[in-house]
FISE-887082 format. One record per residue (C-alpha): residue in three letters; z, x, y. Coordinates in steps of 0.5 Angstrom, whole numbers, padded with zeros to 4 digits, always signed. Layout:
! FISE-887082
ALAZXY...
This chain:
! FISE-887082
UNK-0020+0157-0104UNK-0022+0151-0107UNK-0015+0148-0107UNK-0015+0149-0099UNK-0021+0147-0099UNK-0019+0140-0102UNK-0013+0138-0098UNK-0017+0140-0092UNK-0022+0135-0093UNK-0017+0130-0096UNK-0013+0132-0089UNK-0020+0129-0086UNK-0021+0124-0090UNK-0014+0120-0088UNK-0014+0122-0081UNK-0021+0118-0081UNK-0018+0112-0085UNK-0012+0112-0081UNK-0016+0112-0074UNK-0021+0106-0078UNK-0014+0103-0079UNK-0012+0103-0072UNK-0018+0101-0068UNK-0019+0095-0074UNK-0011+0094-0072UNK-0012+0092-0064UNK-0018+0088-0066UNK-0015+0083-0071UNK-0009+0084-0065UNK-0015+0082-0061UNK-0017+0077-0064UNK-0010+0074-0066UNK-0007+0074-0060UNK-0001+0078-0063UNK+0001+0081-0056UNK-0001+0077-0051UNK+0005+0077-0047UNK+0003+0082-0041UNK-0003+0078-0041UNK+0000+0072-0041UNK+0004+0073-0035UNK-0002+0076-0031UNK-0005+0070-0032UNK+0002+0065-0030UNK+0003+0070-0024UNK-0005+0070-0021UNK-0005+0062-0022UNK+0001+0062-0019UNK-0002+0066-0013UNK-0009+0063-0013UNK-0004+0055-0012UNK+0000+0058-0007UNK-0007+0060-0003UNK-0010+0054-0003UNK-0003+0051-0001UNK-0003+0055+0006UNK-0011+0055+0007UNK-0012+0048+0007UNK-0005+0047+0011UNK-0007+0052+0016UNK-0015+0049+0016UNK-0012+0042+0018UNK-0005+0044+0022UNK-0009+0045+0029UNK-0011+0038+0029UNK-0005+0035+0028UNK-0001+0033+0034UNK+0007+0029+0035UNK+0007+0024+0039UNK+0011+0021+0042UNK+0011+0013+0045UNK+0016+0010+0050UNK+0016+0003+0052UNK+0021-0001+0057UNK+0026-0007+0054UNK+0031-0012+0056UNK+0037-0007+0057UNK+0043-0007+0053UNK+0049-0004+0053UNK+0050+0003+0050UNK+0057+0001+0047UNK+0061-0006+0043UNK+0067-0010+0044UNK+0068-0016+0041UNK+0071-0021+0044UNK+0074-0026+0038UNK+0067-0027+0035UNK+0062-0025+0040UNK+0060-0018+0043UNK+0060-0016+0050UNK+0053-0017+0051UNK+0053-0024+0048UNK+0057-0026+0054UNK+0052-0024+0058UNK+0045-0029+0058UNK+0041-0024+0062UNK+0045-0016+0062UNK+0041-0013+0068UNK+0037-0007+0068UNK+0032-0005+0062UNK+0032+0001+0058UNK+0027+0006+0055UNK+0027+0007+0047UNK+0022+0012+0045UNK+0018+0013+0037UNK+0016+0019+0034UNK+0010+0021+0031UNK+0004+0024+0029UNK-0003+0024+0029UNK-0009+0027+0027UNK-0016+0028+0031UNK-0022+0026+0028UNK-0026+0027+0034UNK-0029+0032+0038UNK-0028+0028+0044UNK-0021+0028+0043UNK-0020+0021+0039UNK-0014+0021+0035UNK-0012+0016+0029UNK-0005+0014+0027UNK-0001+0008+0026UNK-0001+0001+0029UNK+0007+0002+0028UNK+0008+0008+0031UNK+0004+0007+0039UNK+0005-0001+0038UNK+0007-0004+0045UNK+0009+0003+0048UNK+0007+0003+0055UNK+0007+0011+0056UNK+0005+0017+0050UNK+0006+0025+0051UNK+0001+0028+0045UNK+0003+0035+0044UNK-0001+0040+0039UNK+0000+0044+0035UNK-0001+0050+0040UNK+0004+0046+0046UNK-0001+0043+0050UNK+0001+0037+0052UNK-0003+0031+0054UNK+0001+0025+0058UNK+0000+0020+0064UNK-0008+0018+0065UNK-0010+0023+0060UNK-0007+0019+0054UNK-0011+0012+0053UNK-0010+0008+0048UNK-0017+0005+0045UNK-0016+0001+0040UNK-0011-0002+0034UNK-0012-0006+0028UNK-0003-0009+0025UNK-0007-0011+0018UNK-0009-0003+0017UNK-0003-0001+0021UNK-0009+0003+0025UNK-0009+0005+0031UNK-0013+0011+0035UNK-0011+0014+0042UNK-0017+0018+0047UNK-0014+0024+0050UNK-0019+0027+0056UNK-0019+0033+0053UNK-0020+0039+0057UNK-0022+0044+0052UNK-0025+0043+0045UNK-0021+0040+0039UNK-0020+0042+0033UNK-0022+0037+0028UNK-0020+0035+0021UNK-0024+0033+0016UNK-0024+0027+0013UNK-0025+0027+0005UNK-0025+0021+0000UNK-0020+0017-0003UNK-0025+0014-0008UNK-0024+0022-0011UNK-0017+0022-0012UNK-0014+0022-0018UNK-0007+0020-0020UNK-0003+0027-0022UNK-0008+0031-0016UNK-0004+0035-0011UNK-0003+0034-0004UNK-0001+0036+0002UNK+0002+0033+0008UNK+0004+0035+0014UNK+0007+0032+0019UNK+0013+0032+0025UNK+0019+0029+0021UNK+0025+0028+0026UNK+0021+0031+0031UNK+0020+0038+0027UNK+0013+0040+0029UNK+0008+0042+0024UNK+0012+0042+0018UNK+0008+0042+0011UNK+0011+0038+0004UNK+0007+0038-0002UNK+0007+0034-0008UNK+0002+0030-0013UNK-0001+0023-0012UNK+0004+0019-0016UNK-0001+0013-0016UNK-0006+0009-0013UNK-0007+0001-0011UNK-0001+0000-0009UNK+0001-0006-0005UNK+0005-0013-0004UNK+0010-0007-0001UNK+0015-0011+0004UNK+0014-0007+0010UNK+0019-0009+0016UNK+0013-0007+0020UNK+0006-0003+0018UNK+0000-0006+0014UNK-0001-0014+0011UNK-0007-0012+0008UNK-0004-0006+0002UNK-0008-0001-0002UNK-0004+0005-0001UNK-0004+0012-0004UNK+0002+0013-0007UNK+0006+0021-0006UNK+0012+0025-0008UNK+0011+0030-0002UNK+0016+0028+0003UNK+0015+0024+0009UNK+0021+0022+0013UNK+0021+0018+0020UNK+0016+0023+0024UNK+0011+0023+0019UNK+0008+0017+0020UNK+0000+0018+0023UNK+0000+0025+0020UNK-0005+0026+0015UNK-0005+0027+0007UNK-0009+0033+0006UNK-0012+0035-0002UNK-0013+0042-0004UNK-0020+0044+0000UNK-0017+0041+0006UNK-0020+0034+0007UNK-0016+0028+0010UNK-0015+0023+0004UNK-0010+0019+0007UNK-0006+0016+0013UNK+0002+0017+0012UNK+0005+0011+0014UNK+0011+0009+0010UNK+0015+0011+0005UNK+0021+0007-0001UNK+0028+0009+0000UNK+0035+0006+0000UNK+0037+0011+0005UNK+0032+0011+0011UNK+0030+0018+0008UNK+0025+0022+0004UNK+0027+0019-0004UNK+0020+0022-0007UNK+0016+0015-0006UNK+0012+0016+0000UNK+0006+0012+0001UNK-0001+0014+0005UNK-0007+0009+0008UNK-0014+0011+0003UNK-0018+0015+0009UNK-0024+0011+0006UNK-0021+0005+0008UNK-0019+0009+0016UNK-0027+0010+0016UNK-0028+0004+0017UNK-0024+0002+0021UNK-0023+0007+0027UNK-0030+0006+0028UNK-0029-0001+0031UNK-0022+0002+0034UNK-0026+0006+0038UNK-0033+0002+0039UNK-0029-0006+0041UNK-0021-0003+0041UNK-0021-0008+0035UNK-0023-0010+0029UNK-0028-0016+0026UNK-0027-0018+0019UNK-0029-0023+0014UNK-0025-0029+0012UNK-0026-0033+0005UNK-0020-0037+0008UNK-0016-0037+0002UNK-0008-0035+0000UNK-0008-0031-0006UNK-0004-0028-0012UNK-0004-0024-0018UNK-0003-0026-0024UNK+0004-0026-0029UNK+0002-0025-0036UNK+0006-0032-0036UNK+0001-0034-0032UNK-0005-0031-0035UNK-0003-0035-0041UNK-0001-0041-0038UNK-0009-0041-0034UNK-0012-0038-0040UNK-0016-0032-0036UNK-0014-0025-0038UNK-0016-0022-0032UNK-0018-0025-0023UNK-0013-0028-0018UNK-0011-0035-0017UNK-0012-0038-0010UNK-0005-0040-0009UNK-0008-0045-0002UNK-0015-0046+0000UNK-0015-0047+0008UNK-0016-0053+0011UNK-0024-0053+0015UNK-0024-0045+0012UNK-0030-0042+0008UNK-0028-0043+0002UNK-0026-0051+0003UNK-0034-0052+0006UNK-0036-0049-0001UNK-0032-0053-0006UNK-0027-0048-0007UNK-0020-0050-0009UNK-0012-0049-0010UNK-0012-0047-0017UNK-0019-0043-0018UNK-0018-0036-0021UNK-0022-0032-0018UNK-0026-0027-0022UNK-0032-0024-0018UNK-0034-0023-0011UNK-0041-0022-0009UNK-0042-0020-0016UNK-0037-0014-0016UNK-0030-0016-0021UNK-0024-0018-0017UNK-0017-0016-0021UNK-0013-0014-0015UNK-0010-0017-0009UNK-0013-0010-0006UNK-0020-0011-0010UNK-0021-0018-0006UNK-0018-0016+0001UNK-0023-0010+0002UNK-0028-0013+0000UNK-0028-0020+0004UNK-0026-0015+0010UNK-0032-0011+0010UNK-0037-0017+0008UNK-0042-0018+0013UNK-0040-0025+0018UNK-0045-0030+0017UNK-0048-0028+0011UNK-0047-0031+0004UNK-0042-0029-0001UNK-0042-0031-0009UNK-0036-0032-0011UNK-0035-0034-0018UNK-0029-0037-0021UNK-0025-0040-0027UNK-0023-0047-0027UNK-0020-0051-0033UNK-0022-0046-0037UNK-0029-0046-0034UNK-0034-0040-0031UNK-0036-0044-0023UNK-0040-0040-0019UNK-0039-0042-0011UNK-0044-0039-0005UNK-0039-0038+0001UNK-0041-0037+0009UNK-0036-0031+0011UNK-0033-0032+0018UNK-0029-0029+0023UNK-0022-0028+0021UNK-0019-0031+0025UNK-0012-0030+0029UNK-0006-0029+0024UNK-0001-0035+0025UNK+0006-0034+0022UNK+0010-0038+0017UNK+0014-0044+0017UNK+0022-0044+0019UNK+0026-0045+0012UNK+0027-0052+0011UNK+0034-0055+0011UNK+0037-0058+0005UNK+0041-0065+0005UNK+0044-0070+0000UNK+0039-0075-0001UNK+0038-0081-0006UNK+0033-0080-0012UNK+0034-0073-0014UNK+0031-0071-0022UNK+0033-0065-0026UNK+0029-0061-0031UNK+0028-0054-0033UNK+0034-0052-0029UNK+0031-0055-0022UNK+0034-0061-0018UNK+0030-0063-0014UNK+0029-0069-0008UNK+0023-0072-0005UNK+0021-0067+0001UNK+0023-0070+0008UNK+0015-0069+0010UNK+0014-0073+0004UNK+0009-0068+0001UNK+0013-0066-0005UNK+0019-0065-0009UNK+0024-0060-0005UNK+0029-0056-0010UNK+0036-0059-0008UNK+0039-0054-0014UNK+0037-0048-0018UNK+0042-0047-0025UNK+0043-0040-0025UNK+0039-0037-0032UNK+0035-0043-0032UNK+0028-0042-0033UNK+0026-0044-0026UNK+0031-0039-0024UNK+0028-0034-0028UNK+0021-0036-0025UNK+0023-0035-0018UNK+0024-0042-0015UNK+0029-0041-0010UNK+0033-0047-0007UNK+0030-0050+0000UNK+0023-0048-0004UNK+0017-0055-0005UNK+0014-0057-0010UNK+0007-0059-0010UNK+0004-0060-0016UNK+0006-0058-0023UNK+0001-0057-0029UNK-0006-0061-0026UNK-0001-0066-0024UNK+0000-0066-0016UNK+0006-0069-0014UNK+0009-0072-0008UNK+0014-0075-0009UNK+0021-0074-0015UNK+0016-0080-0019UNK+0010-0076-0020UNK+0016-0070-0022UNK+0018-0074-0026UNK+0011-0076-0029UNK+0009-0069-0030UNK+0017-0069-0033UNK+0015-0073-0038UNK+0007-0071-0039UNK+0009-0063-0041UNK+0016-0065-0044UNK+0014-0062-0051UNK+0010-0056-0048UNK+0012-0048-0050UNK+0007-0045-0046UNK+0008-0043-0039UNK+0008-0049-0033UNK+0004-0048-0026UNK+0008-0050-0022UNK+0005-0050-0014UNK+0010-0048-0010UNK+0011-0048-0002UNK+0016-0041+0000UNK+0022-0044+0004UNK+0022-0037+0007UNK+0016-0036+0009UNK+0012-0042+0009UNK+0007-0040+0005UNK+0005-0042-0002UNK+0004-0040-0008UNK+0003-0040-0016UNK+0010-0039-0021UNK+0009-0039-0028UNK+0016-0043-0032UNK+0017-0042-0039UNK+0021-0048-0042UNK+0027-0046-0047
């Protein structure tokens, strides 16, 4: 009895260890994390999910206010086919081809308005003389109830008037100050004329500018994406993950003419101010400084002695910034007390400054910090560029850092007659039929004051400013050379 008695109570006593044993087990488990498989995937998979949801809720609370549309205008007709006759076309042999053609765009647009304003791009209504706006439920607005109110070329903004015969859904409108490189967004658009189709991507970077847009926005700060934007999608919104606009889709980077994974989007905050005066006065009434400016190389950082700003490439003539005592060569560092470090920085502000009041605008020249107090004016109309300006063999040429340059005809610089392949001036930029206004802090006017500046900066091993006229743009600019 006593032998039974032991191995019961033994037989007790390891089922109570073994149990401890368990329940101590699961917990270092627990604690460990040793099995955390099956927990994983439940947490990869509700994530997924919980993205996914906030993909379709923030397309489906955007997607009714956004609307195709489409714009038709009347040109010179041309005929639909060729036949070349030696070296002329068809149409050439005609002066006046009769009769005029119909072309149409397409595009989209999002309504920002209860009242039936619809924001999209300068570039996709831009001399149409008929609009048809279709939404997303089908119904269609044309003839007299589409009115074009207002349009801004420097944004590539514009705003149409539907006369609504219901209310509209509206979007809302976010903030693109809020953005932050690697979010999600979405954009949704009409591409090829596929109504209400949704892409998603990340904001790949903000800031972007100096794009050479064929047609679209001079003044650039644009929202970088790689959610698909393809011709349509122009005017259509880019949407974060609660379903506020963060930007105007405009334009997009590709060899193909199609989607590469580069798209670019008009910050909402900038279209804030902007549409407002679209449909107050139907344009918009900007600050000017009165200067063409540039960023700064690292070449030309070094060369100038500023580690950061922009420099002031021309000071226009009876300009703002002339009255103030600013000149070609400043770099401008501050504006109204806020840092400039940007072509975007500098454009915004100035843009949004009120006209007639008086800005500060400090400045590093010749190494030294300058404050100016300017009077903003109105921006006046925009003028286009010189035409490129015609090469001829003449006397009196010189040679130096792989330029040959001849004095210009307007006799107002050196015009580059030959730029030597692999030369530091070709590796600046400097390209033949360009002109040469000043070289260092020596102004230059002729191929003698060239060959002075020659002669001062020969031993030089820093970048050399050089002031350059573009021949194909007529404007100019600063180039940083680096001697051999």
């Amino acid at each position: 009895m006593k032998i039974g008695r032991s191995f019961a109570a033994t037989g007790v006593l390891l089922l109570v260890f073994v149990t401890i044993g368990f329940l101590i087990g699961l917990t270092v488990a627990s604690n460990l994390n040793l099995a955390p498989e099956v927990k994983a995937e439940d947490q990869a998979r509700a994530s997924a999910i919980e993205l996914q949801n906030m993909f379709g809720e923030a397309a489906s609370a955007v997607m009714p206010s956004v609307v195709n549309i489409s714009a038709e205008k009347v040109i010179g007709r041309k005929l639909p086919f060729q036949f070349r006759f030696w070296d002329r076309s068809f149409d050439e042999l005609f002066e006046n081809p009769p009769g005029n053609r119909k072309i149409s765009s397409l595009g989209s647009g999002v309504i920002v308005d209860s009242k039936g304003y619809v924001l999209t791009n300068n570039h996709v209504v831009n001399g149409a003389d008929k609009f048809v706006v279709t939404l997303h439920d089908g119904t269609e607005y044309k003839g007299d109830e589409v009115k074009l109110v207002g349009t801004d070329a420097r944004t590539d903004l514009a705003v149409l008037k539907l006369e609504a015969r219901k209310r509209l859904p509206v979007a809302e409108l976010g903030s693109s100050g809020n953005v932050r490189v690697g979010d999600w967004v979405v954009a949704i658009g009409n591409p090829f004329g596929f109504e209400g189709t949704v892409t998603v991507g990340v904001v790949s970077a903000k800031g972007r500018s100096n794009l050479a847009l064929r047609e679209g926005a001079s003044q650039q700060d644009f929202l970088q994406t790689d959610a698909a934007i393809n011709p349509g999608n122009s005017g259509g919104p880019l949407l974060n993950l609660e379903g506020e606009v963060v930007g105007i889709n405009t334009a997009i980077s590709t060899g193909t003419g199609y989607s590469a994974g580069v798209g670019f989007a008009i910050p909402v905050d900038l279209a804030k101010t902007i549409y407002p005066q679209l449909i107050r006065k139907g344009k918009v009434e900007r600050g000017w400084l009165g200067v063409s400016i540039q960023s700064l190389s690292s070449d030309m950082k070094e060369a100038l002695g500023v580690d950061d700003g922009l420099i002031i490439n021309e000071v226009i003539a009876d300009g703002p910034a002339e009255k103030a005592g600013l000149r070609s060569q400043d770099v401008i560092v501050e504006f109204d007390r806020k840092p400039i470090t940007t072509v975007p920085d500098l454009q915004g502000s100035v843009a949004i400054f009120p006209v007639g009041q008086t800005a500060t605008v400090k400045v590093v020249r010749k190494g030294k910090v300058k404050s100016f107090k300017v009077k903003i004016e109105k921006m006046p109309e925009e003028i286009a560029g010189n035409r490129p300006l015609k090469i001829e063999e003449k006397e009196g040429s010189a040679t130096w850092l792989g330029l040959e340059v001849q004095n210009s005809p307007d006799g107002r610089g050196v015009m580059v007659a030959r730029v030597f392949p692999n030369s530091p001036g070709a590796d600046a930029g400097i390209s033949a039929g360009d002109v040469i206004r000043r070289v260092g802090l020596h102004d230059v006017e002729n191929v003698r004051d060239y060959e002075k500046a020659k002669k001062s900066l020969s031993e030089e091993t820093k970048p050399i400013l050089f002031w350059v006229k573009s021949h194909l743009s007529g404007r100019h600019r600063f180039v940083a050379v680096r001697p051999e």
